[in-house]
N, C-alpha and C positions, 0 to 999 in steps of 0.2 A: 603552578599556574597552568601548566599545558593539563595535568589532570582533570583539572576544571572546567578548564575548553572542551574536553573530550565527553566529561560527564553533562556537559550542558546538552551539548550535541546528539549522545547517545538518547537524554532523557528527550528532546525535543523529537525526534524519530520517532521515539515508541509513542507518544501524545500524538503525532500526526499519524500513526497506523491504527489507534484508536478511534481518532476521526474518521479516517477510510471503514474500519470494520464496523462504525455504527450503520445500520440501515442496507447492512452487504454489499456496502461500498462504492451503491450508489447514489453522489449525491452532487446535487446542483451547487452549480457557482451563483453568489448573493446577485439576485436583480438588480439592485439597487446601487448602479457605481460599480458592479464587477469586483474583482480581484482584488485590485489598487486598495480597495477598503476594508478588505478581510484583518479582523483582530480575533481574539479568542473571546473579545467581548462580542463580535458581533456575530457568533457560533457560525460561521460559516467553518469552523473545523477544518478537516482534508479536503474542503471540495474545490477549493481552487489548486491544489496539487494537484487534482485529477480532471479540471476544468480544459475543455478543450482547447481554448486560446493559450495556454501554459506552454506549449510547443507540442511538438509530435512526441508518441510512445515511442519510447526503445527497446529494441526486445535483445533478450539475454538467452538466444539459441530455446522458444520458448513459441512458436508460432504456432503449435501445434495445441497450445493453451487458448486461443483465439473462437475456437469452436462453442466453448465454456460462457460466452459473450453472454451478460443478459439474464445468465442462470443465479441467484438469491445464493448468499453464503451455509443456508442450510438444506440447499438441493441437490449435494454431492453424494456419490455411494463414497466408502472406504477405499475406494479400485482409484475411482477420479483424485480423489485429495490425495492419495499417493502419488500422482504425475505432477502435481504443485512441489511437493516434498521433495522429489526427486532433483529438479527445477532449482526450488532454495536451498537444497545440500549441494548445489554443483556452485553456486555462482560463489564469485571472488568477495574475498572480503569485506566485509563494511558496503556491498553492493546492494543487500536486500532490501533496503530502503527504497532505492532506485526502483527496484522489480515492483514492490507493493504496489508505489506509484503508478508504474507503468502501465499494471493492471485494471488498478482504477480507472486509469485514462482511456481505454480498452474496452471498458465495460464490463469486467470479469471479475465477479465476487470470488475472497479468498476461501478456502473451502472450512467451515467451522473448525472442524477435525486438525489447522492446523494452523488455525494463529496462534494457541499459544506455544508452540515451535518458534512460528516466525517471529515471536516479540522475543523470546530468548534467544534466538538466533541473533537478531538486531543487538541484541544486550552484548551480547556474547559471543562475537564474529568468528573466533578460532577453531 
């Protein structure tokens, strides 16, 4: 049973970083009724994780990723998406879900170069 719980979990993360990474992870919370209404029918996807009313960003020793604000997931050199990488190889376990988010909520697209790191990372926190 716990297996189950865990697999439900992990597979629900990686579906909500996919939401984030469509559109380089910027994306509006639904007009119509806000948050409260968001299903995966009504495609509003990651964007109320990353909706500003959701609470404030956390940062995960990570400020200096802030500059990045605004920049499209395919605007990074190899130099930039190594200071995300560095970033999601330090943080604690089962965390990077959190970080995705927090970026989203920030305005900072993940850099191409390395989400599919970070959904195996999420898969695979050890």
């Amino acid at each position: 049973m716990t297996i189950l719980l865990v697999s439900i979990a992990i597979l629900g993360a990686v579906a909500a970083l996919f939401g984030l990474f469509q559109g380089g992870g910027a994306h509006r919370a639904p007009e119509n009724g806000g948050c409260s209404t968001c299903s995966s029918a009504a495609g509003c996807g990651g964007a109320c994780a990353a909706a500003p009313d959701a609470g404030p960003a956390e940062y995960f020793d990570d400020e200096e990723l802030d500059r990045y604000s605004g920049r499209p997931s395919d605007g990074y050199t190899d130099e930039e998406a190594a200071e995300f990488a560095e970033v999601m190889y330090t943080l604690p376990a089962g965390e990077a879900p959190l970080w995705a988010a927090s970026l989203g909520k920030r305005g900072i697209g993940i850099p191409n170069q390395i989400k599919d790191e970070l959904i195996m990372f999420i898969s695979d926190p050890q």
